[in-house]
C-alpha positions in Angstrom: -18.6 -16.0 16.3 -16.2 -13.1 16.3 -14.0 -14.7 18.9 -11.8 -16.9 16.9 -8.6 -16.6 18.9 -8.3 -18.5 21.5 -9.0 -16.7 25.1 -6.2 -16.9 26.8 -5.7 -14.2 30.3 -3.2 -13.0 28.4 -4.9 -12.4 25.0 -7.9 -11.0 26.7 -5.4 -8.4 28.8 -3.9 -7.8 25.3 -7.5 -6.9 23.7 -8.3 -4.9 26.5 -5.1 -2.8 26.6 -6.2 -1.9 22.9 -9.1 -1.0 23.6 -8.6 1.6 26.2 -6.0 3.0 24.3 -8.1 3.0 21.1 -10.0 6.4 23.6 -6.8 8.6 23.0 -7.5 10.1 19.0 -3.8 8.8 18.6 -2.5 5.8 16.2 -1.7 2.6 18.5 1.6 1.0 18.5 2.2 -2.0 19.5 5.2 -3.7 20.7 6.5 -6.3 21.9 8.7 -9.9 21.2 8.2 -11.6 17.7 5.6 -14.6 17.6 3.0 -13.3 20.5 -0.1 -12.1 18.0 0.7 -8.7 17.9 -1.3 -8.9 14.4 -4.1 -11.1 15.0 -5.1 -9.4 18.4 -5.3 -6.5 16.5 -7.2 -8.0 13.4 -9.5 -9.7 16.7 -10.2 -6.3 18.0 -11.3 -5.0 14.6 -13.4 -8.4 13.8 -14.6 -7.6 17.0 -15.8 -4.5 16.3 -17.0 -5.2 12.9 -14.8 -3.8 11.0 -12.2 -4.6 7.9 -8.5 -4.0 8.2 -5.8 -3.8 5.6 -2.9 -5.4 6.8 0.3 -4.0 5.0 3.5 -5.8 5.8 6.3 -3.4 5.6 10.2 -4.0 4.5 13.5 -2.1 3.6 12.1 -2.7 -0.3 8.2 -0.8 0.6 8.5 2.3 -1.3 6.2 5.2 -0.6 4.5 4.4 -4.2 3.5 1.1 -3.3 1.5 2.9 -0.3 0.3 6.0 -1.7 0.2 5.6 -4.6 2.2 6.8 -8.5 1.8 7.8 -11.9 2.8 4.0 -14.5 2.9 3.9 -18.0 0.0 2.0 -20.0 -1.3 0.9 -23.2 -4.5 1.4 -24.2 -5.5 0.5 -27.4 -2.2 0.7 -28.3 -1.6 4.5 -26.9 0.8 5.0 -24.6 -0.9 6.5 -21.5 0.2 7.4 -17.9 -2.6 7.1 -15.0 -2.5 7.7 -11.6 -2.3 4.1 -9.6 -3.6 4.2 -6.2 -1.7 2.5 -3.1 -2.2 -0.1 -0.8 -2.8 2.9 2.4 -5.0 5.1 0.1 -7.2 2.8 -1.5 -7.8 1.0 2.5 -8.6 4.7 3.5 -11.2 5.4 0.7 -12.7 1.9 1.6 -13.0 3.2 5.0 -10.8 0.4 6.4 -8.6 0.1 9.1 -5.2 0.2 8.5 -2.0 -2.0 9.9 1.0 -1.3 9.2 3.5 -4.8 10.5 7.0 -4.0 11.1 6.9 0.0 11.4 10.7 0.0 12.4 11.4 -2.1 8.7 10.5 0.8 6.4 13.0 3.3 5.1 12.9 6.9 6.7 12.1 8.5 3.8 8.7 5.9 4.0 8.1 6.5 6.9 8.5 10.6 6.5 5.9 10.0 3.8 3.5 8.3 6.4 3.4 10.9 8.7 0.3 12.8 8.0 -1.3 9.8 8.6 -0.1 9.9 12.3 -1.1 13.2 13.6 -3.2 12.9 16.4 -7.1 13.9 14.9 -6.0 13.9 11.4 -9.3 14.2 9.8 -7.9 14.6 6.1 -4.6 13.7 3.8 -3.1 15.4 1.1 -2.1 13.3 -1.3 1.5 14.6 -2.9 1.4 13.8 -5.9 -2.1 14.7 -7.5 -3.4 17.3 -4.3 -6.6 15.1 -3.9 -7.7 15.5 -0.5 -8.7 12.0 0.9 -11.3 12.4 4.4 -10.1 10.0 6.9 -12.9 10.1 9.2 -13.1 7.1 11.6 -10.4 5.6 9.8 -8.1 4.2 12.9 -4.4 3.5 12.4 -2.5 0.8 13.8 1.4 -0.6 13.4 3.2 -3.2 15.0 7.0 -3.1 15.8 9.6 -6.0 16.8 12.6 -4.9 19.6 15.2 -3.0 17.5 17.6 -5.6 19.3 16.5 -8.9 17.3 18.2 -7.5 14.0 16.9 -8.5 11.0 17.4 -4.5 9.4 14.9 -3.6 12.4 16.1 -0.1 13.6 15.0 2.0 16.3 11.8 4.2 15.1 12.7 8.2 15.3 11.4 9.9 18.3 9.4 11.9 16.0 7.5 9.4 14.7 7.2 7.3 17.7 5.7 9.9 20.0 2.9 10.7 17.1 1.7 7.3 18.8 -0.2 5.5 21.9 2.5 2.7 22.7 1.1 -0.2 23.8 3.4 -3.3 25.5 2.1 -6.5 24.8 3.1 -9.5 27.1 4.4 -13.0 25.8 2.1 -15.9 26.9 3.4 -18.4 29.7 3.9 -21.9 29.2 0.3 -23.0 30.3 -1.1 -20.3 27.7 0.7 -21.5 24.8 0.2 -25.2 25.8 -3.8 -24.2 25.6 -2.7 -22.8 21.8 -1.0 -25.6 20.7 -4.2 -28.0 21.9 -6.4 -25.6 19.7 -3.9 -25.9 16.5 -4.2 -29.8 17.0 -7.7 -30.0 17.6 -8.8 -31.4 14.6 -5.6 -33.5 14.1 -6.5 -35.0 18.0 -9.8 -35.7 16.8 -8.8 -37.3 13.8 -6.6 -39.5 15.4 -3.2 -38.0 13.0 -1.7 -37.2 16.3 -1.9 -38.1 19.8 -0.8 -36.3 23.1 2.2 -37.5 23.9 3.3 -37.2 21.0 2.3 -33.7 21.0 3.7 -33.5 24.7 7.1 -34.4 23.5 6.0 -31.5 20.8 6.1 -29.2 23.5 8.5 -30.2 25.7 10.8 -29.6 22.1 9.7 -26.2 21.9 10.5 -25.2 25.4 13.8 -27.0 26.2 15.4 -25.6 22.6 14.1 -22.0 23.8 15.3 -22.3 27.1 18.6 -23.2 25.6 18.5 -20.2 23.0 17.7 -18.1 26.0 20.6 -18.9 27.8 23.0 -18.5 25.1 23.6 -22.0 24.8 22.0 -23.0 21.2 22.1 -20.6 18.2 25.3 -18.5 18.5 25.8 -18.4 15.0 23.7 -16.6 12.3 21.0 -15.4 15.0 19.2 -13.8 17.3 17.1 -17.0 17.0 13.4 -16.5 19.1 11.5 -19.6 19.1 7.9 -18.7 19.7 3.9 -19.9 18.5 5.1 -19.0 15.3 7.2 -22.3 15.3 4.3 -24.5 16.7 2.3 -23.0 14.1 4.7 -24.0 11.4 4.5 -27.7 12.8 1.0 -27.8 12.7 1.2 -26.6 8.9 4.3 -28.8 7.9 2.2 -31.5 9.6 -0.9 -31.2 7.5 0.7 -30.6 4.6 2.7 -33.4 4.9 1.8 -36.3 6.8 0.0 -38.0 4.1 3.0 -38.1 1.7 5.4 -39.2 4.2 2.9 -42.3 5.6 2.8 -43.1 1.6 6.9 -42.5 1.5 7.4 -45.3 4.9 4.6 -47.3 3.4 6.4 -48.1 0.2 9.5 -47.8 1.5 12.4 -50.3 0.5 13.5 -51.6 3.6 15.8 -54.9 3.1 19.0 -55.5 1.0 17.9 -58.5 -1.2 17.5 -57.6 -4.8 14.2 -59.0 -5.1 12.5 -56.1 -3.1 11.0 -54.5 -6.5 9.0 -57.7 -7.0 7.7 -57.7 -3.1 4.0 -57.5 -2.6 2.2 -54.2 -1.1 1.5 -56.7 1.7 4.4 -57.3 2.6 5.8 -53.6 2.2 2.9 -52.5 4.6 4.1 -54.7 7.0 7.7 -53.7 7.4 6.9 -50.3 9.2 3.5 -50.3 11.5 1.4 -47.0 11.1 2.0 -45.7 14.3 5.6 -46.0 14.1 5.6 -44.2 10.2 3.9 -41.4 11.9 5.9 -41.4 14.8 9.1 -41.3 12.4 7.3 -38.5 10.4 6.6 -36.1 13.4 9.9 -36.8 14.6 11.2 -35.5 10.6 9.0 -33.1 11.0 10.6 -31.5 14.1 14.1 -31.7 12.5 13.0 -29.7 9.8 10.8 -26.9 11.9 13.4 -26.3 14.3 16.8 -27.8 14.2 16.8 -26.4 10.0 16.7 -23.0 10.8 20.2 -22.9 12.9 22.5 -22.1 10.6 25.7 -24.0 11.9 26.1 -27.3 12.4 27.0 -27.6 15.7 23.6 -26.3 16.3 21.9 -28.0 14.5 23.3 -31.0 15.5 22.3 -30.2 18.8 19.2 -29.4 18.3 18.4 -33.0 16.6 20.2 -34.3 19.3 17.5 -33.3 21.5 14.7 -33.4 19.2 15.9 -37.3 19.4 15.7 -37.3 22.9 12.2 -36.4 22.7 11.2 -38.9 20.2 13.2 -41.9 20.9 13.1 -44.7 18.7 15.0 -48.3 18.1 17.2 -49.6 16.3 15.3 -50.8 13.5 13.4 -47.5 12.9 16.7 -45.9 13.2 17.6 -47.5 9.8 14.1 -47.0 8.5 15.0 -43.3 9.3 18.6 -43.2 7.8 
């Protein structure tokens, strides 16, 4: 009942890496490409082992008093105070959580200085600075997750300092047959519900990999990149797809489809009957596509490309053309 990812070689070499490197009395870092679950294997492992983690996303804009903690002005019956206000890292360690920190190489160096104590290898106790409480961090196990440096994004490379406080572990990306298994578990209600069928979530696939073979190779997403096309993207589908299918069957179903002025007075009969079912869902996955992936290329020539093949994959006639236009 723990197991909710799904068990893939790859996940299960991931798990297992983490857990022999969870013997050393030593933070874990993991790294590795965007999109492969660098988060949720670790949330698995701790679901696992039964217990809670505070995820804490990091940025440029995550200031040590968001963490830690800070001293706010209030008003309490109608005084004005100032109380000490207890971070997001502090309040996980008094809970007794474990702590992940996503996108280590995002905060600011004066952040990350800050977060240091936390990283020594056996640290039993930290010294808040601001008050001098002293806060036990028995059992409390630290992980943080880091994207390549090379993707951009204000990503820089961590300080050898801080990097050698920690066990690095390399996580793999999943091959083709592994993410194919992924994408079957996202759908599996959709499949059984009959929303979606699999070729259409063949062609779904067969999109994802040709446009990232592309971006690989240098031939798709010059501009405004690096682009990395990964689950994240199939997961994206799946939740524009949910979110949306239901509106845009209503939109084709409703549709004005002829040039006579008397379509306002047609019957829902007769509206109904101007686009089938299975071709308004076929023309809303196909939408759907457009929008997950060929919207996030920031020139046109790219994303003109990319709909170009998204077309390929999910070819339609002439008369749905104009439905589509």
């Amino acid at each position: 009942k723990r197991f909710y990812c799904v068990p893939t070689s790859t996940m299960i070499n991931q798990i297992a890496r983490i857990f022999a490197a969870t013997s050393s009395n030593t933070p874990l870092l993991l790294e590795g490409p965007p999109g492969i679950g660098k988060t949720q294997v670790v949330i698995q492992v701790c679901s696992l082992l039964n217990k809670q983690c505070e995820r804490i996303n990091l940025s440029a804009n995550t200031s040590l008093d968001q963490l830690i903690g800070c001293i706010i002005p209030r008003f309490v019956n109608g005084i004005r105070i100032f109380q000490w206000q207890e971070g997001r890292v502090l309040s996980a360690i008094k809970a007794k959580k474990w702590i992940l920190l996503d996108e280590l190489n995002l905060a600011a160096p004066e952040v990350l200085e800050g977060l240091t104590p936390l990283f020594y290898r056996g640290a039993t106790h930290f010294t808040v600075p601001t008050t001098g409480e002293i806060v036990e961090m028995k059992n409390i196990r630290l992980f943080a997750t880091m994207n390549p440096s090379t993707i951009g994004g204000g990503r820089s490379k961590l300080p050898r300092s801080i990097s050698n406080l920690f066990s690095i572990v390399q996580l793999d990306d999943y091959s083709e047959n592994e993410l194919r298994m992924i994408l079957l578990r996202l759908f599996a209600h959709d499949l059984k519900e009959n929303n979606i069928n699999m070729n259409q979530l063949d062609a779904l696939f067969d999109t994802h990999i040709s446009l990232k073979v592309l971006v690989r190779q240098g031939n798709l997403g010059r501009t405004g990149g690096p682009y990395e096309l990964n689950l994240r993207d199939l997961s994206k589908f799946r939740d524009v797809f949910r979110g949306s299918i239901e509106s845009q069957l209503f939109h084709y179903q409703y549709m004005n489809t002829g040039d006579d002025d008397n379509q306002e007075n047609r019957s829902k009969e007769e509206l109904n009957s101007t686009v089938g079912a299975s071709d308004a869902r076929f023309l809303s996955i196909r939408k759907f596509a457009q929008v997950v992936y060929a919207c996030q290329f920031q020139d046109q020539n790219d994303f003109v490309q990319a709909c170009d093949l998204i077309n390929s994959k999910f070819p339609i006639n002439a008369a749905l053309s104009k439905l589509e236009n």
